[in-house]
N, C-alpha and C positions, 0 to 999 in steps of 0.2 A: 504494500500500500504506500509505505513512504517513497517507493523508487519511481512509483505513479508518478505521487504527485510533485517528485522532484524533476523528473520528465518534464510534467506539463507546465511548472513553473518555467522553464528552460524556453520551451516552448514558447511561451506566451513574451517569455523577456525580446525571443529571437524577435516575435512579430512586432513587439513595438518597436524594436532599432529600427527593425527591416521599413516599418510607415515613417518614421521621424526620419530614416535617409532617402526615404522615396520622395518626403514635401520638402525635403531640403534641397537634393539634386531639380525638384519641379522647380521652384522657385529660382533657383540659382541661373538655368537653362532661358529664363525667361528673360532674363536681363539681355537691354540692347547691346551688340558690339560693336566697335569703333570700325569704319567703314574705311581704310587706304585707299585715296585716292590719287591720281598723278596730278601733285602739286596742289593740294588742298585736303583738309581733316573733314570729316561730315560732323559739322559740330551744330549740325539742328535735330541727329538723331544724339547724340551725348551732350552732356555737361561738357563745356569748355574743361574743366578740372581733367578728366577723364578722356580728351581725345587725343590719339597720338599725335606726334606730331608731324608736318607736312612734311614730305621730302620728295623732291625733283627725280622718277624714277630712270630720269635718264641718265645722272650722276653719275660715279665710278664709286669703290666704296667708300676711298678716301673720303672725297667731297661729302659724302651722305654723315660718314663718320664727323668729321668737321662739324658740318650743318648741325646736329644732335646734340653736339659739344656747346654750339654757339646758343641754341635754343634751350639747354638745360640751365645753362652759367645765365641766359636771361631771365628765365622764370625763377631760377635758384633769386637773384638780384631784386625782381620783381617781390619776391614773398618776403625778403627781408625791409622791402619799403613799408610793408604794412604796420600799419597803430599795433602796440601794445596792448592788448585786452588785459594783463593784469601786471599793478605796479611790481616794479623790484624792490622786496624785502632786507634784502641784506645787506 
């Protein structure tokens, strides 16, 4: 009797992981992806935050690598222009 009901305990744990990873992977699956375009991001299906970013696919790699460089070091630059939300303590 106890090997029953430690079976169907087993059981029963399997099927909830098995539904909590089935509406996880649904939801996840649902989300828009970032669209590469030749020389533009689709950033009216993403948040600007969230869109890659443009690269001229006619480039070689160097140039693409560069460009990626240049666009991270701006936005790196860009985020640190932003206010302060909370004072310095110390």
């Amino acid at each position: 009797m106890r090997m029953i009901l430690g079976v169907l305990s087993l059981l029963l744990a399997v099927a909830v992981v098995g539904f909590l990873a089935k509406q996880q992977l649904r939801s996840v699956g649902s989300l828009p992806t970032p669209a590469v375009s030749a020389g533009a991001s689709s950033a009216s299906t993403v948040d600007a935050s969230l869109a890659l970013p443009s690269i001229k696919a006619t480039s070689n790699v160097q140039q693409q690598s560069l460009q990626i460089q240049q666009q991270f070091k701006a936005a790196a630059e860009a985020a640190m222009q932003g206010a302060r939300t909370e004072p310095d303590t110390r």
